[in-house]
N, C-alpha and C positions, 0 to 999 in steps of 0.2 A: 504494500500500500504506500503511493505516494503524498507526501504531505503537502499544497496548497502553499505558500507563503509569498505576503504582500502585504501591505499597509493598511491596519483595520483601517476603514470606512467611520464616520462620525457618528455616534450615537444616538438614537433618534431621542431629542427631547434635551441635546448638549446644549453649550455653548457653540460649539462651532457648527451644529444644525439652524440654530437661531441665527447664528449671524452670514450665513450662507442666504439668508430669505431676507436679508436687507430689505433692497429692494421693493422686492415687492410688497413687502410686508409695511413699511412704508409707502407707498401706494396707498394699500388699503385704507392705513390709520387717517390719510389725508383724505382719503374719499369717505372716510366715514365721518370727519370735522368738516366737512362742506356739507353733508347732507344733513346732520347738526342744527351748521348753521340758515340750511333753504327751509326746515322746517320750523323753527323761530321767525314769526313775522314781525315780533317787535325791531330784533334784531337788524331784518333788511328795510324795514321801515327807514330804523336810523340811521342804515350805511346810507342810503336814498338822501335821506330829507337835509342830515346833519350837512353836508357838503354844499347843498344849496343857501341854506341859510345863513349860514358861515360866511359865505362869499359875497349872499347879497349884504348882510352887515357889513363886513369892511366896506366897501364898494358905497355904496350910498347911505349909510350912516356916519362911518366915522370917517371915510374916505376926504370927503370935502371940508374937513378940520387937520387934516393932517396935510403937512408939506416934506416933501420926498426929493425936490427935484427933477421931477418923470409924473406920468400918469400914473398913477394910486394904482390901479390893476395889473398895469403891466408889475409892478413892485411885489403886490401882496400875493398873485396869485402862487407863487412857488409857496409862502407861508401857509395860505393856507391847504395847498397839499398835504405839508409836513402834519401839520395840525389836526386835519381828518385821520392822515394815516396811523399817526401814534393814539388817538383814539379806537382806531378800530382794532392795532395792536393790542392794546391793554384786555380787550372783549379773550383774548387767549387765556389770562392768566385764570381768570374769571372759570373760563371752559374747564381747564386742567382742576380747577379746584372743587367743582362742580363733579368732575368723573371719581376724584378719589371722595368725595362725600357721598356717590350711591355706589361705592364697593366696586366701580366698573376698573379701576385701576388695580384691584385686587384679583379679578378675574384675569385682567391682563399678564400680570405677574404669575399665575397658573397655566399660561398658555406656554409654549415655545415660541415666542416671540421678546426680538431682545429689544430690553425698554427704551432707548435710542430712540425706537422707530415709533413709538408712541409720543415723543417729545416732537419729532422731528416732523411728523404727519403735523399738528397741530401748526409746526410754522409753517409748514409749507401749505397749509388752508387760510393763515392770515395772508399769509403773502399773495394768494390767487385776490381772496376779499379784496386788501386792499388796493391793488393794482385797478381793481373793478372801482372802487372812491376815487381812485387819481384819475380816472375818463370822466366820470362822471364831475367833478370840480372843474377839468379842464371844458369839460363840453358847456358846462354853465357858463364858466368864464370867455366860450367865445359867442356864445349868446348874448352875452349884456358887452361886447367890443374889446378883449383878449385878441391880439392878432401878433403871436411871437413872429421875430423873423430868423427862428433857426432852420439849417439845413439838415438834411435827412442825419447826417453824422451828429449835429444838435440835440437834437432829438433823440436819439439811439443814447447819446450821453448823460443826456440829463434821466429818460428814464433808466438806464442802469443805474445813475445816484440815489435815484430814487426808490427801486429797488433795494440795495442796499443798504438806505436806512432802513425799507420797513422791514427788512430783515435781523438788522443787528435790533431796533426796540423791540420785535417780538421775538427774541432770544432774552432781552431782559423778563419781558414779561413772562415766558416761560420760566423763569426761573424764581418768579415771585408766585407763580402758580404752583410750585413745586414747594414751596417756600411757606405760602399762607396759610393758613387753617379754617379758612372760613369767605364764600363768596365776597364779603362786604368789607374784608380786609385784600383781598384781592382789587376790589375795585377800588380802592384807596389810589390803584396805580393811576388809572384814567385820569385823575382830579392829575395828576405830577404828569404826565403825558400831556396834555391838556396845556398847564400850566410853561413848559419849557419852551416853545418856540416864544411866545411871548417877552422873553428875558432874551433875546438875540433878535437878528437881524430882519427878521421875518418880517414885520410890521413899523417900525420907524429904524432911522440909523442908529446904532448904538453910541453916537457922538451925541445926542439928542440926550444920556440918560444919563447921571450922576455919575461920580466918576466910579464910585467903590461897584454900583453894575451895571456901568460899563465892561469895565475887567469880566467880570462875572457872563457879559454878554457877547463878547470878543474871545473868550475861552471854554467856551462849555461846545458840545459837537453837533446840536442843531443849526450852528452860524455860517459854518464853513461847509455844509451842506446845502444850504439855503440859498448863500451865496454863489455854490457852484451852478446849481438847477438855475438860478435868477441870470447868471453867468453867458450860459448855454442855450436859456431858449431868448431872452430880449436882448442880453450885452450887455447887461446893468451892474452897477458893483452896489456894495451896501451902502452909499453915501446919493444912489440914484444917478449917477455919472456913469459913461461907457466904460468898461474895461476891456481890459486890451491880453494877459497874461492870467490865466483860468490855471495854471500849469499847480504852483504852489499850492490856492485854495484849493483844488480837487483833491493833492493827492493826500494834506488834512482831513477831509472828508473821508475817503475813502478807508483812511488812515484809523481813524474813529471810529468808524462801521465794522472793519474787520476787527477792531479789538475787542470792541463790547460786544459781539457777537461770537467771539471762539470764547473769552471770558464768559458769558453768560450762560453760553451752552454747556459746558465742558462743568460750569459748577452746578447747572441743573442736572444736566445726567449726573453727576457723584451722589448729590443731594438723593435726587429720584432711586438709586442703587442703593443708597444708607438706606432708606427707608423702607425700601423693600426684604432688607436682610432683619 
């Protein structure tokens, strides 16, 4: 009798079975956080409506009290991108903290499926949501007279910034999803989501604001984002003057984006792993 010899195969139910189904396993976890959130009407309600209103506020409320140097719209609109998007980001932490309060995280963690893909599903369903907020801000804003004059390479730019960001805040807010213990300390995030583009360039120049935040609004990583998108689709800098060298601001933006998003993940999965052991 001869004997057979070669390299066991993975054991069904391992670790390296799980992580073989990457993948597709994330797939799933993202198409199960979109259908989530298509069956919440409140929820698409306010990706819908919150983007409109936003935009007409700036725009014809406080628009005509504010001086920029440029037309008000071409200025705010990138702002208030940033502003919807990290709203609708914060709706993730919210989600995460919601599946481990009805046990559906516990079932997860009985499954052969490795918890990664369960974080990573969730960003990648805010990330589809809120790409679907930034057309819909844009299409408002060229409704009430928005008319960027980037080229197609403008455009490709600014929506990959834009991307970008919504990807590194909904890594933070994964991570306060993983983090909270309860919806309404979860939603804590939105109101701080919400609140940050307002302290940066987004809606007046930061020359305009005191000096202690100014500092505050010249350094924090909504600015240099804001600036680059403001950048790329009209030519505008934060002072409402053309600019000319986008080179520096981006690669701060992007710089930003990729840190708080490997930080944020990287602490949500350990977080998400302690708690399941």
């Amino acid at each position: 009798m001869t004997a057979t010899l070669g390299v066991p195969g993975p054991v069904p139910g391992s670790a390296a079975t799980r992580w073989l189904r990457v993948v597709p396993d994330t797939m799933t976890m993202t198409g199960r956080a979109l259908r989530l959130a298509r069956r919440d009407p409140d929820e698409l309600l306010v990706a819908l409506l919150l983007p409109t209103m936003i935009m007409l506020m700036f725009v014809y409320v406080f628009g005509g009290a504010i001086e920029v140097g440029t037309d008000y719209l071409s200025y705010a609109t990138p702002g208030v991108i940033l502003l919807c998007a990290g709203y609708g980001a914060s709706n993730t932490a919210i989600a995460l903290v919601q599946d481990a309060s009805l046990g559906i995280m516990d079932r997860f963690r009985s499954m052969p499926v490795a918890g990664a893909t369960v974080l990573a599903g969730h960003v990648l369903a805010s990330v589809a949501k809120n790409l679907v907020t930034t057309a819909t801000v844009l299409a408002v804003a060229a409704v009430i007279g928005f008319r960027p004059d980037a080229g197609p390479l403008g455009w490709l730019g600014a929506v990959g910034v834009v991307t970008a960001y919504v990807v590194a805040i909904t890594c933070v807010a994964t991570l306060v999803g993983v983090v909270a213990r309860t919806p309404a300390a979860a939603g804590g995030l939105g109101f701080f989501m919400l609140f940050l583009p307002y302290v940066s360039s987004a809606f007046v120049p930061p020359e305009t604001m005191p000096a202690w935040l100014r500092g505050v609004a010249e350094n924090q990583p909504v600015t240099p984002v804001i600036e680059t998108v403001r950048g790329l689709l009209v030519g505008l800098g934060a002072d409402g003057a053309p600019v000319t060298d986008l080179g520096p601001t981006a690669a701060v933006a992007l710089t930003w984006c990729a840190g708080l998003a490997v930080v944020s993940l990287a602490a949500a999965a350990w977080v998400f792993a302690r708690r399941g052991r």
